[in-house]
MARTI-126400 format. One record per residue (C-alpha): x negated, y, z negated. Coordinates in pm, 1 decimal, always signed. Last residue first. Layout:
! residues N
R_X_Y_Z
...
***
This chain:
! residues 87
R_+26778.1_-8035.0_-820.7
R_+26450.7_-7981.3_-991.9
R_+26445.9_-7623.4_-906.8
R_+26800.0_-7510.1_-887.3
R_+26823.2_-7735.2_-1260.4
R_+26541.4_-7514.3_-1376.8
R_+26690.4_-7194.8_-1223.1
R_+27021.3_-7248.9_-1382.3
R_+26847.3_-7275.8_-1743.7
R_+26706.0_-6975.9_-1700.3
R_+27009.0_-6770.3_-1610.6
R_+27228.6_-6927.6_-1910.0
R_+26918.5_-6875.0_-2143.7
R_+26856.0_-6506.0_-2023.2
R_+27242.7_-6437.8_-2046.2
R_+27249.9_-6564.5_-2452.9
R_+26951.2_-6377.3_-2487.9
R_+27124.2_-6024.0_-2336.9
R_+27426.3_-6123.6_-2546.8
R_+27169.1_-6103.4_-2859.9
R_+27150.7_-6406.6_-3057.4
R_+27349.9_-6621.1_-3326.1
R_+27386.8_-6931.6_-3119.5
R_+27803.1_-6890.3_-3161.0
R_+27816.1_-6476.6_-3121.0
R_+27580.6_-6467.7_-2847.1
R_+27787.4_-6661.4_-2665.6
R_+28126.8_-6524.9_-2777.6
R_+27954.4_-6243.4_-2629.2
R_+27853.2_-6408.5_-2302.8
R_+28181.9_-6499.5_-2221.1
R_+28316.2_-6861.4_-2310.5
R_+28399.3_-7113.1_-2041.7
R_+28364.9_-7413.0_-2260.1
R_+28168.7_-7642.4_-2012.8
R_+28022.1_-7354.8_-1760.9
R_+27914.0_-7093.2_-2022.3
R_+27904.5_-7320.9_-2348.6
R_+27714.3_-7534.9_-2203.8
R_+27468.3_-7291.8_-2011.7
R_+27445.3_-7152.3_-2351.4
R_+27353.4_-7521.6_-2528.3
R_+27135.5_-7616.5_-2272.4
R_+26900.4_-7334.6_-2297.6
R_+26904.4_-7334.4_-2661.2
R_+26795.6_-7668.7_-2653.2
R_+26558.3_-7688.3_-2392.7
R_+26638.9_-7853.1_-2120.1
R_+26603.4_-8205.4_-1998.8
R_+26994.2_-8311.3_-2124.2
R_+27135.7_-8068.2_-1829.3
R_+26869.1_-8230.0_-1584.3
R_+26998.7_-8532.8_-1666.9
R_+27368.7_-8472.3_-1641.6
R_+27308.2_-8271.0_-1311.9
R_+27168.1_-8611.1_-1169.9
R_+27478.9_-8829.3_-1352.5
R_+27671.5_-8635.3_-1141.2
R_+27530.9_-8607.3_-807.0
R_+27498.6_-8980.0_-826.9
R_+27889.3_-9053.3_-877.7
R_+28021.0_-9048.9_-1232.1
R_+28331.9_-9280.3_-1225.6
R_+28498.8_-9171.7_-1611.9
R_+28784.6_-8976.1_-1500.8
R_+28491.5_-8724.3_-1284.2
R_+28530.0_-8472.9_-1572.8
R_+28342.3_-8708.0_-1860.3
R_+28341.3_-8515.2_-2126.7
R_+28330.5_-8704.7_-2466.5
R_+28129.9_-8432.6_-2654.7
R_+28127.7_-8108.7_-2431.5
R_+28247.1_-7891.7_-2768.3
R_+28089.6_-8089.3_-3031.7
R_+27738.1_-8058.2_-2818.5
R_+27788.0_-7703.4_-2701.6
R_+27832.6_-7568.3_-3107.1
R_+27555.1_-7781.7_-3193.9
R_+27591.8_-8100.5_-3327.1
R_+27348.7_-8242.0_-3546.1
R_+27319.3_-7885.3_-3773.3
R_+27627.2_-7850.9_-3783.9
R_+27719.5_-8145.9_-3924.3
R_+27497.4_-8136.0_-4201.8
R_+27160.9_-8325.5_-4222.8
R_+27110.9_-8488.0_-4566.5
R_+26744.4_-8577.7_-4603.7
***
């Protein structure tokens, strides 16, 4: 089966893909939040991407997973309480 683009990379994935921030030395607090970031749910992890990474409002949120802006603030929220409570 043929996956498209698209469907691969989600609109977080292409956007944080290559991001390093730290110039490529990732201390332990780093490579923490990068794990707990990758144990979310998808669309979790995609809308707290696209908040923090890309810096989009929660319209253009909503706009890119194709939800409500109230869903794209519940995943952002919820995702930000499971890395608080892992952390």
């Amino acid at each position: 089966m043929i996956v498209d683009d698209e469907e691969k990379n989600p609109a977080a994935d292409r956007i944080v893909k290559g991001h390093r921030g730290f110039g490529g030395n990732e201390g332990y607090a780093a490579v923490r939040l990068r794990e707990l970031i990758a144990s979310l749910p998808p669309k979790q992890r995609e809308a707290l991407q696209l908040r923090y990474f890309a810096g989009m409002d929660f319209a253009d949120i909503a706009a890119a997973m194709e939800c409500s802006e109230q869903g794209a603030r519940a995943n952002v929220s919820q995702a930000i309480r499971k890395i608080k409570l892992t952390w």
